[in-house]
KEBALUM-711676 format. One record per residue (C-alpha): x, y, z; residue in one letter. Coordinates in steps of 0.25 Angstrom, whole numbers, plus 2048, in hexadecimal, padded with zeros to 3 digits. Example, Ala and Ser with C-alpha at 12.3 -4.5 7.8 and 13.67 -1.06 7.14 Angstrom:
KEBALUM-711676
8317EE81Fa/8377FC81Ds/
***
This chain:
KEBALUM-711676
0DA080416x/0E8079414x/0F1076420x/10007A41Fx/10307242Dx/10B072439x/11407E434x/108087432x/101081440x/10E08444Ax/10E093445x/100097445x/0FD090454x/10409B45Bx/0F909D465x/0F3096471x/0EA08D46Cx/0E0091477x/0DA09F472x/0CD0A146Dx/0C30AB46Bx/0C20AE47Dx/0D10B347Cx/0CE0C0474x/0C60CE477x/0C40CD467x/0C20C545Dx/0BF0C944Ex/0BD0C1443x/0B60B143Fx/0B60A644Bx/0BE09D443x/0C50A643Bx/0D20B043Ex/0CD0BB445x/0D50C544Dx/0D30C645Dx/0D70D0467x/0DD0C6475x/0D80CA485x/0E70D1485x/0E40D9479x/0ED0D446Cx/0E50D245Fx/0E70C4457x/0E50BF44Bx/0DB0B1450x/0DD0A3448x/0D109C446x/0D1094451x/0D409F45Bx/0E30A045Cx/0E90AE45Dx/0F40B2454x/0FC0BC450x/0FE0BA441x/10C0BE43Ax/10A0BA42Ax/1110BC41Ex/10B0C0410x/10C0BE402x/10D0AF402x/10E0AD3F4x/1140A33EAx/1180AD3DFx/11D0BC3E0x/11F0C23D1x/1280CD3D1x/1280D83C4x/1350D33BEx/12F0C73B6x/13C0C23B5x/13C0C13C5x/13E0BC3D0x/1310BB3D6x/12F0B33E4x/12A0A63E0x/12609D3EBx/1300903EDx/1220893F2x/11D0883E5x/11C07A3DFx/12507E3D3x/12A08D3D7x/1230933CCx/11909D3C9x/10E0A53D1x/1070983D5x/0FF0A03DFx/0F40973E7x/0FE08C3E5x/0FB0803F2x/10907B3F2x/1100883F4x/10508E3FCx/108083407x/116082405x/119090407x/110091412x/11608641Ax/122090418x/11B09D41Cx/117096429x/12509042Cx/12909D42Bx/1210A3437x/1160A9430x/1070A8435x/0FE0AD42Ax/0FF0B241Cx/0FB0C141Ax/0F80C940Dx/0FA0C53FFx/0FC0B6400x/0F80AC3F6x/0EA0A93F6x/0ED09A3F8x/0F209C406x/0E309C40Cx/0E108F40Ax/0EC08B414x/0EA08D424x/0F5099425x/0ED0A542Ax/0EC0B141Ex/0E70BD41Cx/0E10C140Dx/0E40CD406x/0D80D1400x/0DD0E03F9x/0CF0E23F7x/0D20F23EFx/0DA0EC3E6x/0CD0E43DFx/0C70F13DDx/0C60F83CEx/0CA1083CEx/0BB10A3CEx/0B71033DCx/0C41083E5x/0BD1133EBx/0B610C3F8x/0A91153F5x/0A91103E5x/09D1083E2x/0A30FD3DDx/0AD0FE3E8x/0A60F33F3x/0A30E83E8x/0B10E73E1x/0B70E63F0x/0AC0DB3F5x/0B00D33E8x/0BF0D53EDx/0BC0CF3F9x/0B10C43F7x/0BB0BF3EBx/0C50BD3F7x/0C00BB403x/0B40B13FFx/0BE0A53FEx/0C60A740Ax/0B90AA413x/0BB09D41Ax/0CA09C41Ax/0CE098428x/0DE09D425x/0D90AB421x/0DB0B642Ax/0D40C1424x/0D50CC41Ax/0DD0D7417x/0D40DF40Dx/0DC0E8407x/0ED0EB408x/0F30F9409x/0E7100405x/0EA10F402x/0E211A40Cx/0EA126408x/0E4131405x/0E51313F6x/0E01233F3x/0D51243FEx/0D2132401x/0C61393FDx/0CB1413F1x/0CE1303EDx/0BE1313EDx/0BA13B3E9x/0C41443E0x/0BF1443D0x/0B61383D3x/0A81393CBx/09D1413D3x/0951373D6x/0A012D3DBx/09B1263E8x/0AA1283EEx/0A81383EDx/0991383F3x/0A0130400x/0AC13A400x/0A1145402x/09B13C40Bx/0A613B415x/0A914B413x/09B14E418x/09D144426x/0AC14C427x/0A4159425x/095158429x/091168422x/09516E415x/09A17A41Dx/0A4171426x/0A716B418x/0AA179412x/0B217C41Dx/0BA17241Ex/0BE17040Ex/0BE17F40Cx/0B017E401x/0A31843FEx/09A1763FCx/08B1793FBx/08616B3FCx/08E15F3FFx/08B15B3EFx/0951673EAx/0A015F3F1x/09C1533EBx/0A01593DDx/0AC15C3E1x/0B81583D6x/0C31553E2x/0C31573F2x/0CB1643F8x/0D915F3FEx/0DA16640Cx/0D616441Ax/0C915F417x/0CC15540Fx/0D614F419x/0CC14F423x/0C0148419x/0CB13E415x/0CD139424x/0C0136423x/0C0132416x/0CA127417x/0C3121423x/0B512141Ax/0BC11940Fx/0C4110419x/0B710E420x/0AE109412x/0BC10040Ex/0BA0F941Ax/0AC0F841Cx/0AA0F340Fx/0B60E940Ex/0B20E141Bx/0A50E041Ax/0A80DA40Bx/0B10D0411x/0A90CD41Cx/09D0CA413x/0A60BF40Ax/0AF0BB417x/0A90BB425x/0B50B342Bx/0C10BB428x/0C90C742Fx/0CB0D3428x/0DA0D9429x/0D90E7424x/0E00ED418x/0EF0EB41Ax/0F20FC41Bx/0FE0FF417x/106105422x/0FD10F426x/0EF10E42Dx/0E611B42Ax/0DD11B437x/0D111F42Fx/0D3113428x/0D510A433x/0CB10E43Dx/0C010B42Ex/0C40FE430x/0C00FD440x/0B50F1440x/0B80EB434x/0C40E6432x/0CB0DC43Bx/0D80E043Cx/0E10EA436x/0EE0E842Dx/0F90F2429x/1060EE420x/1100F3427x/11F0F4425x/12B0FC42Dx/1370F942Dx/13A0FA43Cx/12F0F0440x/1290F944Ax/1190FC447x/114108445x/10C10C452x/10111444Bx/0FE10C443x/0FC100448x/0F4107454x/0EA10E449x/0E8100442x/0E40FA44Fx/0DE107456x/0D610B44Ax/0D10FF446x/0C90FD453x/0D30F4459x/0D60E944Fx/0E20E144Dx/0EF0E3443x/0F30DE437x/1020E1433x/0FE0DC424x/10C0DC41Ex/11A0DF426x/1270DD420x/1380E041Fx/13E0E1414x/14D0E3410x/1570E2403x/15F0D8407x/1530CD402x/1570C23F9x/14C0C73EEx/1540D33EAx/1470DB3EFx/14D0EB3EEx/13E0F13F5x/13E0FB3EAx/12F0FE3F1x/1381053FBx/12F0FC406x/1300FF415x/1340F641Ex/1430F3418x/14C0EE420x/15B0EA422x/15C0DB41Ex/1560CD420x/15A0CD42Fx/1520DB430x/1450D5428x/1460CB432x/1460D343Fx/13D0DB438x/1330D0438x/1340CB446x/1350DA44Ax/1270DE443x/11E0D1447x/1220D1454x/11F0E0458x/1110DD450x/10E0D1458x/10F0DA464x/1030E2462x/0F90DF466x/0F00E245Bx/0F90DD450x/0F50CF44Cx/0FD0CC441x/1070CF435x/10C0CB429x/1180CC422x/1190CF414x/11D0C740Dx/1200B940Bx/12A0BC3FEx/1320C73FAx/12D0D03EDx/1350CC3E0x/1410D63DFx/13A0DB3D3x/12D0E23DAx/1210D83DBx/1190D83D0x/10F0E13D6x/1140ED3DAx/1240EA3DAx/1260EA3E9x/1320E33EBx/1360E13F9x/13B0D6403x/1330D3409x/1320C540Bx/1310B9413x/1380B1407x/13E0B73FAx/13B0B83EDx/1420A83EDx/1390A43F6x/1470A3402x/1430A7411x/1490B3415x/14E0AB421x/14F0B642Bx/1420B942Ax/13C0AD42Ax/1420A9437x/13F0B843Cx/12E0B4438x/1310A543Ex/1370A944Ax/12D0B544Ex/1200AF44Ax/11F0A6458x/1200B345Fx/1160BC45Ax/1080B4461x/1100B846Fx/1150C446Cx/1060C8467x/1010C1474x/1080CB47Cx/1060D7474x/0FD0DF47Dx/1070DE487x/1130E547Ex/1180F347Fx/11A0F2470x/1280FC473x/12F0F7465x/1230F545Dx/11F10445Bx/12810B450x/12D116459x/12E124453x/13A12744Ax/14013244Fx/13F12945Ex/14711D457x/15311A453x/15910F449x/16310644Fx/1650FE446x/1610F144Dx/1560E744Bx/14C0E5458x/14A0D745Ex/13D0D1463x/13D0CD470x/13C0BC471x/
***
């Protein structure tokens, strides 16, 4: 593991150099590797391998090249790269470069989608694993046969390497997975699939624990089923309250076998590392997360609001329903139009606001009001660069939301708002069961009014 030096070294020692494993209730995870810990006073943290406490703000997508869908460009192309050219990804001069800068700036740790090349520094960084996105059309039902063995080739192709990294944090196994009812329902099981179709038998399977007789069944979905095999040739399922009631049940079954499944896979390839959760995408379905209660380690949520207040619900259901664990906010941001990139957020993304100045208040706001729960450990903005104004190449999203633009110049207002809050946010966290947390809860709109003016954080 390479060294990047003092710069790196002043940030990340934040915390008494005298904690260890007598000063929490709770400690999850590897001696010798990040783990998280619940303190006697009761705040969660992220724990360094040698013991320290910390409360982790990090940026994502570090990375020397951004393509945009206009060939022509511009596209964001690192100014660390030795000739300030291509893709260049895994590239050792720019990797140390630029994160000499991302550390200058006031950022602990790295978060999702960053070049692969970072582990082999000592900056702390959480792998995205997207584990769904390896899977063919014929293994994305949980209950397919081939299901299980495509993701444990996801994973052991990823996680195998790293499995003795001391810099890695954990995993984040998937990102903005979709638990409505249309992808993940039971009619997404069982509707036109061939008879004998594993994913039907276990939709049947979880009706007859929802309703123990046929004549409940009947009842309750308005039928006249003899055996239980008559609703197994079914074509489709009824719509109505029945089926509302088995896909309650339903979703916390598929939730249940997803995370069974991943963590024991990752735990069989790497014993030493912490697993994040799945990144949920502003919304936290409470079947979903109480599935996950004993296996994860922590929770995550990408979450944005323009107001940077937190959305008391859910943060309470990600903490409550998990069985206690610690909080991730995955990926936070502010955006405006007033970037240098020309960025239009034709994606019509949350989380817009006024100018530069607002962006920066925003920042300081948002980290600072996370750091004072108590069960929060860490959060990471996204991202290091803004998208090309022409969409990224991926998906065309094309927002400011960078640390640097497409030029690779610091948004300077911003940069001094992450540089100035980040000594802070080990204290504040340090007193968070103490808080009354009166500006952190987004209040009820009808109960609020906007004034027009940015809050301050008290020094």
């Amino acid at each position: 593991m390479k060294c990047l030096g003092a710069a790196v070294a002043v940030i990340l020692v934040t915390a008494a150099s005298t904690w260890g494993a007598a000063d929490f209730e709770v400690l999850r995870g590897q001696e010798g590797f990040w783990r998280v810990g619940r303190d006697r006073d009761g705040a969660w943290w992220f724990v360094r391998p040698d013991g320290r406490p910390e409360f982790l703000n990090g940026v994502t997508t570090v990375r020397p090249h951004l393509a945009g869908r206009n060939p022509a460009g511009p596209h964001y192309t690192s100014r660390d790269l030795p000739d300030h050219t291509g893709d260049r990804s895994g590239d050792s001069q720019w990797a140390e470069a630029t994160l000499a800068r991302v550390s200058a700036c006031g950022f602990k740790s790295l978060g999702a989608w960053c070049d692969p090349v970072l582990h082999k520094y000592d900056l702390p960084v959480a792998r995205d694993l997207n584990l769904s996105t390896w899977l063919r059309a014929d293994a994305r039902r949980v209950f397919s046969p081939k299901w299980e063995a495509a993701m444990e080739e996801a994973v052991r192709r990823q996680v195998a390497p790293l499995k003795d990294s001391r810099s890695l944090v954990g995993y984040y196994t998937d990102n903005e997975l979709d638990w409505s009812a249309a992808a993940t329902g039971p009619a997404a099981y069982f509707d036109g699939l061939p008879l004998g179709d594993p994913n039907r038998k276990e939709v049947v399977r979880v009706m007859r624990t929802v309703w123990p007789n046929l004549k409940e069944f009947n009842r309750a979905w308005g039928t006249t089923a003899g055996p239980w095999d008559e609703v197994g040739i079914w074509i489709e399922l009824p719509r109505g309250d029945a089926y509302s009631r088995l896909g309650d049940a339903w979703l916390g079954h598929v939730a249940k076998r997803y995370f069974e499944a991943t963590t024991r896979l990752i735990r069989r390839h790497d014993p030493n590392h912490l697993i994040l959760g799945i990144r949920y995408r502003g919304h936290a379905p409470a079947q979903v997360v109480e599935a996950s209660k004993g296996l994860t380690d922590a929770q995550s949520v990408n979450y944005y609001a323009d107001d940077a207040k937190l959305d008391r619900e859910l943060f309470e259901t990600l903490h409550r329903h998990s069985g206690g664990q610690p909080v991730i906010v995955s990926e936070y941001s502010f955006h405006a139009l007033d970037g240098r990139s020309g960025n239009r957020n034709t994606f019509g993304f949350s989380a817009q606001v006024a100018d530069q100045a607002a962006r920066a208040q925003g920042y300081r706001d948002m980290t600072t009001r996370l750091a004072r729960l108590p069960y929060v450990i860490g959060a990471d903005w996204f991202q290091w660069m803004d998208e090309p104004p022409s969409g990224r190449l991926r998906d065309g999203e094309d927002v400011n939301f960078g640390v640097v633009d497409i030029s690779d110049r610091p948004y300077e207002l911003l940069m001094e708002s992450v540089t100035s809050t980040a000594p802070l946010l080990n204290g504040l966290h340090r007193r968070s069961t103490s808080e009354s947390y009166a500006d952190v809860w987004r209040q009820p709109r009808e109960a609020t009014a906007d004034t027009g003016q940015r809050e301050l954080v008290p020094q």
